[in-house]
C-alpha positions in Angstrom: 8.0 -6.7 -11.9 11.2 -6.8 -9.9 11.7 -4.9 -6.4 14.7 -4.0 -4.2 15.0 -6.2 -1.0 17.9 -6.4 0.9 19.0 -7.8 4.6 21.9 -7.9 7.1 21.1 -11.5 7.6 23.2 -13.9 5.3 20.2 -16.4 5.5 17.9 -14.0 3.8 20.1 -12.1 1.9 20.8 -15.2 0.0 17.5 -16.1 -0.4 16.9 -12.5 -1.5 19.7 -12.6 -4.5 18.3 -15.8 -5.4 14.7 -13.7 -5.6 16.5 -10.9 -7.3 17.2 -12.5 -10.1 14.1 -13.7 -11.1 12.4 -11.9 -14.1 9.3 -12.4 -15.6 8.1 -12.2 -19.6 7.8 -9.5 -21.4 3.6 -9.6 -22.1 2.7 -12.4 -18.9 0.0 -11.7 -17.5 -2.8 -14.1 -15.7 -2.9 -16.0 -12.3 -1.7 -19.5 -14.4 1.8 -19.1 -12.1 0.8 -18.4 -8.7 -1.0 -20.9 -9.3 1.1 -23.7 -10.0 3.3 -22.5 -7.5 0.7 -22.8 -4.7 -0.4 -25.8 -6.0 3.2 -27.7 -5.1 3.0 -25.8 -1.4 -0.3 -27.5 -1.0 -3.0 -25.0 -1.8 -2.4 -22.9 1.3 -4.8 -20.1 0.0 -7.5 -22.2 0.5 -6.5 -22.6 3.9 -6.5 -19.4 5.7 -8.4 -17.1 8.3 -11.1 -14.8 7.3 -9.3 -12.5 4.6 -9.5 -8.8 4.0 -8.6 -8.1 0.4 -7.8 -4.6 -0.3 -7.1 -2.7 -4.2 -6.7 1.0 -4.8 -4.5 3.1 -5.9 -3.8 5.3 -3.2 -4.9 4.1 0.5 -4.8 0.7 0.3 -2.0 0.0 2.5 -3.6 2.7 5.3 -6.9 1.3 5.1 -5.0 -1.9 5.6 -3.5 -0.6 8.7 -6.5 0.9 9.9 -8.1 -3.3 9.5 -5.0 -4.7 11.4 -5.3 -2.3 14.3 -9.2 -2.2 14.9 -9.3 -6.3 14.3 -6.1 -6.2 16.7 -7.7 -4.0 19.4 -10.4 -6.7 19.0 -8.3 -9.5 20.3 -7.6 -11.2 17.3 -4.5 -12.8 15.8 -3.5 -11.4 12.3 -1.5 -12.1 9.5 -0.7 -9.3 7.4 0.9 -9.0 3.7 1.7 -5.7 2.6 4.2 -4.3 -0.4 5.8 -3.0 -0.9 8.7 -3.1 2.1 10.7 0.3 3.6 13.8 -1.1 4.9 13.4 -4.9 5.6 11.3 -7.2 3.3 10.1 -8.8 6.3 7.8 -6.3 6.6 5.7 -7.6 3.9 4.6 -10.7 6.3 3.5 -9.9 9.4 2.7 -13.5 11.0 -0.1 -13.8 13.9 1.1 -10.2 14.4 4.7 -10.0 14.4 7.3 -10.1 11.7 8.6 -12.6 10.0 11.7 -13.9 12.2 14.9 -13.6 9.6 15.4 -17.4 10.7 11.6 -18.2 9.5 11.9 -16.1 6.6 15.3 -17.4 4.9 13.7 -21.4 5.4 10.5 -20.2 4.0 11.9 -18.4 0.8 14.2 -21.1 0.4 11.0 -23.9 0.0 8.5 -21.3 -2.1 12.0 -21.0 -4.8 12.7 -24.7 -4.8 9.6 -25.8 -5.7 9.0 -22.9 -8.5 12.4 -23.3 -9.9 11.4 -24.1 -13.2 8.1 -22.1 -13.2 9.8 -18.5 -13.3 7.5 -17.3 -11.0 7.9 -13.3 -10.1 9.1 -11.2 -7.3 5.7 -11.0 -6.4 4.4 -14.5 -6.8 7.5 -15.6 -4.3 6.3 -13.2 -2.1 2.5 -13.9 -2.2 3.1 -17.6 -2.0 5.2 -17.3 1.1 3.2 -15.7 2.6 0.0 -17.9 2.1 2.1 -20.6 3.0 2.8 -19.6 6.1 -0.4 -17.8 6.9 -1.8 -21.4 6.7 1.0 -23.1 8.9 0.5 -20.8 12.0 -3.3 -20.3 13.8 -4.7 -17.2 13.3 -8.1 -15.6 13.5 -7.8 -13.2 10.1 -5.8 -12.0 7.7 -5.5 -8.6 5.9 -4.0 -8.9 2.1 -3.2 -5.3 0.5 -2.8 -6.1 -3.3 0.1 -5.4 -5.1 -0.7 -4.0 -8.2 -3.9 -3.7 -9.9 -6.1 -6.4 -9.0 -7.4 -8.2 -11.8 -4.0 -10.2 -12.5 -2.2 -9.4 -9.2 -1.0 -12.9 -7.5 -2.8 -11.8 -4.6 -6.4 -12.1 -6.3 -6.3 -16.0 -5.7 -7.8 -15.7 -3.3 -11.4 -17.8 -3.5 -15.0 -16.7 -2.1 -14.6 -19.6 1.1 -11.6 -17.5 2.9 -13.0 -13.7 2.3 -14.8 -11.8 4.9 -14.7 -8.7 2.7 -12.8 -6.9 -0.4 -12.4 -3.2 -0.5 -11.1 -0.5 -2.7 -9.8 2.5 -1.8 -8.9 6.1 -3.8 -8.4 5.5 -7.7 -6.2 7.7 -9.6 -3.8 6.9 -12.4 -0.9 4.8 -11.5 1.9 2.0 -13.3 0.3 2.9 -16.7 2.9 0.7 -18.1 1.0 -2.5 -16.8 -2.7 -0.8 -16.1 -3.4 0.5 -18.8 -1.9 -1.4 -22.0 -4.7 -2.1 -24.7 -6.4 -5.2 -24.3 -9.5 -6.2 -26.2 -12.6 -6.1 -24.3 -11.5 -3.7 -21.8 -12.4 0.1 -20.9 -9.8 2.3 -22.8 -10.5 5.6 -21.2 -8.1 5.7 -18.2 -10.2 6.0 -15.1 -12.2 3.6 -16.2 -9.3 0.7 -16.5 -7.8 1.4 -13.6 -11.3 0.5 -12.2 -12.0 -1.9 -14.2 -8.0 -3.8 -12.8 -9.0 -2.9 -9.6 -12.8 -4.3 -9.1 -11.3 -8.0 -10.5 -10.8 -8.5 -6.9 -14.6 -8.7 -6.8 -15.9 -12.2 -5.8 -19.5 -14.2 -5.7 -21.0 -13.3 -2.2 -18.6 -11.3 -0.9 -19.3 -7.9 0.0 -17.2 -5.2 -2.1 -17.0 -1.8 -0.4 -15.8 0.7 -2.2 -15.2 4.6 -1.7 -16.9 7.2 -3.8 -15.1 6.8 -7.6 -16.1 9.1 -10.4 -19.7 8.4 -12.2 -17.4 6.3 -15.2 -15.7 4.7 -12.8 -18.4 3.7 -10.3 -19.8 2.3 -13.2 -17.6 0.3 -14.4 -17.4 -1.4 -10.6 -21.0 -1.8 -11.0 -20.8 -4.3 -13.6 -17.9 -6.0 -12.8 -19.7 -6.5 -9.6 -23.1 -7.4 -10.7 -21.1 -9.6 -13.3 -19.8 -12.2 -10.9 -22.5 -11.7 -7.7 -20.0 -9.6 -5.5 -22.7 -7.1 -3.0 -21.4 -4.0 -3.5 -21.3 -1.3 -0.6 -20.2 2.2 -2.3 -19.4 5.2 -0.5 -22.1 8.0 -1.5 -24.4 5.5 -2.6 -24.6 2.9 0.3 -23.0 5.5 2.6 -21.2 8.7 3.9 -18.5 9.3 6.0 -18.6 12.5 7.6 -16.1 14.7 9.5 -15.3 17.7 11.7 -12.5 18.9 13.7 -12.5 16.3 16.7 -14.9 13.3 14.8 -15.6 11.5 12.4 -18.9 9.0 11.0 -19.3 6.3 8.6 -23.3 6.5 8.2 -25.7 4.3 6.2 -29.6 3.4 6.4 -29.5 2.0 9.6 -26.4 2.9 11.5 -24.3 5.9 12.5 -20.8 4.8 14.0 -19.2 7.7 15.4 -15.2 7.5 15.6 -12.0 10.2 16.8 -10.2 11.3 14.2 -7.6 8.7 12.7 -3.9 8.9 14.4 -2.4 9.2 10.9 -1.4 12.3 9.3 -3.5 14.0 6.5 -7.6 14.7 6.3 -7.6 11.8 3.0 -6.7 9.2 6.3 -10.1 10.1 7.1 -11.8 8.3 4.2 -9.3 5.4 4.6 -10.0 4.6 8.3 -13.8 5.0 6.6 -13.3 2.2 4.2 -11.9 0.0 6.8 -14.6 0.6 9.4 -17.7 0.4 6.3 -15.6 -3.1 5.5 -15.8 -4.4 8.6 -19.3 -3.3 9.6 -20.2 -5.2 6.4 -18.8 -8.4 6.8 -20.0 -11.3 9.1 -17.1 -13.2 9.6 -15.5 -11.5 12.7 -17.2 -9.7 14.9 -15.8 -6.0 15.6 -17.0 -4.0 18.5 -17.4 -0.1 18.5 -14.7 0.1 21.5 -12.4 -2.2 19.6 -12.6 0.5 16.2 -12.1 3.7 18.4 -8.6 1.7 19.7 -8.3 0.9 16.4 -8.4 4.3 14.5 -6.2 6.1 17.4 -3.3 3.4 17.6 -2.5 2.4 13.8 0.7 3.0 12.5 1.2 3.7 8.7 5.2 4.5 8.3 6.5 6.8 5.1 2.8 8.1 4.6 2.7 11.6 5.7 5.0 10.7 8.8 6.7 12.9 11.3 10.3 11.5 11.7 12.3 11.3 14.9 15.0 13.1 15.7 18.1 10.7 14.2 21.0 10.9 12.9 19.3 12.0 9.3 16.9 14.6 10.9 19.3 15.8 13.4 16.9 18.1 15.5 14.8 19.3 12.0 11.3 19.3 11.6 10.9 16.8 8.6 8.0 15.0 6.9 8.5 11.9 5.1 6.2 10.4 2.4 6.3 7.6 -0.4 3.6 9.1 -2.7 4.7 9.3 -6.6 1.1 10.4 -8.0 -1.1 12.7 -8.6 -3.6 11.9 -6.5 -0.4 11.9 -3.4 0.9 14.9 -4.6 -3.1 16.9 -4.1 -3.1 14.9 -0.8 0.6 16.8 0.9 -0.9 20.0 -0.8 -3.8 20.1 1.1 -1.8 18.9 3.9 0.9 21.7 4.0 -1.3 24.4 3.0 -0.5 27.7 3.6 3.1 26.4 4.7 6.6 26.8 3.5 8.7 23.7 3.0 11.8 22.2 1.3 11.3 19.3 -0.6 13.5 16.8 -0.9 12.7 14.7 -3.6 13.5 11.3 -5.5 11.5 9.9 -8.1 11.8 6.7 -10.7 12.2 7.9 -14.0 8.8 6.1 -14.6 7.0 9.1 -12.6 5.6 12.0 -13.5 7.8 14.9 -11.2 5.3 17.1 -12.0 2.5 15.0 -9.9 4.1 16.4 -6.6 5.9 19.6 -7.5 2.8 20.9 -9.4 0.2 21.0 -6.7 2.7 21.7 -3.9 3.6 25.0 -6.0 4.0 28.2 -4.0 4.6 25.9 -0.7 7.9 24.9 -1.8 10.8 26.9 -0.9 13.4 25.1 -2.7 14.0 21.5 -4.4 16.9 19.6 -3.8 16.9 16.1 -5.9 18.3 13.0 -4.8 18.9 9.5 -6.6 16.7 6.8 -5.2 18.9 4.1 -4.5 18.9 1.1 -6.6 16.6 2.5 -8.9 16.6 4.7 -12.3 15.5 8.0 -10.9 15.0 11.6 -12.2 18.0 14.1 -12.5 17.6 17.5 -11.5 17.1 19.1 -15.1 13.3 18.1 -14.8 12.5 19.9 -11.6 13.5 23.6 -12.9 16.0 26.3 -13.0 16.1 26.4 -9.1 16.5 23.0 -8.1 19.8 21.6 -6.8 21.1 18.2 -6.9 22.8 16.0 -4.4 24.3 12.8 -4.2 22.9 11.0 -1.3 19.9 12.4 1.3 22.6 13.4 4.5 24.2 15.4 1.5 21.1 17.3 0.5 20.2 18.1 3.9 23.8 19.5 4.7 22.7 21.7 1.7 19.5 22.9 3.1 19.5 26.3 4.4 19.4 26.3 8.8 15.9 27.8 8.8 13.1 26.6 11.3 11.0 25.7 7.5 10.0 22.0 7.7 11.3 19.5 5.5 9.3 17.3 3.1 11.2 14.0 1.9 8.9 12.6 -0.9 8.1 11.2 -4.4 9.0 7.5 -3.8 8.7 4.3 -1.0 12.2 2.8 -2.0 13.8 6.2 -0.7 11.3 6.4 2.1 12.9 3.5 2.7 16.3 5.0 2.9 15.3 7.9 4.8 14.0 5.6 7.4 17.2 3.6 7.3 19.4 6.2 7.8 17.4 8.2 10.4 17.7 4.8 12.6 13.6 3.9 12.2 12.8 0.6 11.6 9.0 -0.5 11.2 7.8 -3.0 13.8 
């Protein structure tokens, strides 16, 4: 699976064309790549911190978030892999909490595609590996791994039972049916099921798997993938609750009740998320995570293009605008119940391998008018599939020197990559 990376270093951005044209074949799947690949950088994923693994379709990267800041607020060092990027891929390592430098990142891409040069490893792969690699180079007292796609066969899921502290899923919904869902003897076939079927391969022997509340087919299927291969499993409704109201909220089980302010992200599903990540580390026994450290945690984490309020920029310009990345329909019920009762325009570019109708449809009545817009670098939806009333622009400054001067907010939505660009253009750069 290819992605869009780009830089304003010459270093990287030569590093990043070489990655760019790497492709993988039609019908791979399996972890045989990653690997090899790791194997001629030394095994480094055998070498790391205590890891936090982390599948789902939606929430994963907030729950991730959520990990980084409580374990942060803790005092620890943390190396972070995420995907995918917004505006700089060296966003997708975070290194003993910083950034990749674009100096470290350029020499470390240019070692992890010399020595898979004739392996025609992925986007991905690259990616994972250099990361491991230098997870294991620098000291550090965890990490936190969001997977990329899936789980079962995502490079990621390397990982081995000696460096995990915990593995967690998050929401399920029904996502990249192209790869998730293509038959495949002795699988589920009915949807939800699959998709938690892809996602519970990250489960390993002795490592706890906590997991919020899936549908009964679904839950069952984690069951037994669980049970299969000795993974404890921790499931929300089952195991426990988490439990809210205007100012709190509580992840509760048999013998505990830990009692936390509501999340500093956007949106009551962050609720669930922060959840997971508190149930996964109250679970665990590798690092030690105080009550005091989780209350920091939950209040300080930063999640950009998820249901975020954007500065006033140069893209903004003094508007009131909302910015998010979802492109399902499990994102698009998650901004309905968020603008509720509210009037918006919606900005919106999608890849033509999304359903428009998985944010326009439960957004409805709240929408005021659609204006489309191509998602750079991509193939993206054209306006005919949005309605009669939708207009089209050319670029995002375009459509919003379209929108009507009104004091209705603005929602930019439907994918990351032109999150990404919003971002860009409105001068915010995640840290």
């Amino acid at each position: 699976m290819r992605d869009f990376a780009r830089s304003d270093s010459p270093a990287v951005q030569e590093q990043l064309d070489r990655l760019g044209r790497l492709s993988v074949p039609e019908g791979r799947l399996g972890l045989d790549t990653i690997r090899a690949l790791l194997a001629r950088l030394g095994d480094p994923h055998k070498r790391l911190p205590p890891v936090f693994h982390v599948a789902g379709t939606n929430g994963k990267g907030s729950t991730c978030a959520f990990l980084r800041a409580m374990l942060e607020a803790q005092g620890c060092k943390v190396h972070a892999t995420i995907s995918p990027h917004l505006v700089r891929y060296n966003e997708r390592i975070r290194v003993a909490g910083e950034l990749i430098s674009d100096e470290g990142l350029a020499e470390l891409l240019a070692e992890v595609l010399d020595a898979g040069e004739d392996l025609n490893p992925s986007f991905f792969e690259v990616t994972i590996a250099a990361a491991f690699a230098e997870f294991a180079r620098v000291p550090a007292d965890a990490c936190v791994v969001e997977v990329g796609l899936g789980g079962r066969f995502d490079a990621t899921n390397v990982l081995e039972p000696e460096v995990l502290a915990a593995c967690g899923i998050a929401a399920l919904g029904i996502d990249h049916e192209r790869f998730l869902l293509a038959p495949e003897e002795g699988v589920p076939e009915a949807p939800m099921a699959r998709i938690a079927f892809e996602k519970a391969g990250i489960a390993k022997s002795g490592v706890p798997l906590i997991t919020l509340g899936p549908t009964q087919s679904a839950a069952a299927v984690i069951f037994e993938v669980a049970e299969r291969v000795g993974a404890p499993i921790i499931m929300e409704g089952v195991d426990f609750q988490i439990l809210a109201d205007g100012q709190n909220f509580a992840v509760v089980d048999a013998d505990s009740q830990i009692v936390l302010p509501l999340p500093s992200l956007s949106g009551a599903h962050q609720v669930s998320n922060a959840g997971l990540a508190v149930a996964m580390l109250h679970n665990q026994r590798r690092i030690p995570v105080g009550h005091e450290a989780m209350v920091k945690g939950v209040t300080l984490a930063r999640w950009p293009a998820r249901l975020q309020l954007m500065k006033d920029g140069p893209l903004t310009a003094g508007r009131e605008v909302w910015l998010d990345g979802g492109h399902n329909p499990s994102a698009g019920q998650a901004l309905a119940n968020h603008f509720r009762g509210q009037r918006l325009h919606l900005v919106i570019g999608m890849l033509s391998a999304k359903d428009p109708g998985s944010l326009v449809g439960p957004l409805g009545k709240s929408i005021a008018s659609i204006t489309v817009v191509p998602v750079p670098g991509h193939e993206w939806h054209s306006v005919g599939v949005f309605g009669p009333e939708a207009q089209s622009a050319g670029s995002l400054p375009e459509a919003f020197e379209m929108l009507p001067r009104d004091e209705l907010p603005v929602l930019v939505a439907g994918s990351l990559y032109l999150a990404g660009e919003a971002l860009r253009l409105n001068d915010e750069f995640p840290d």
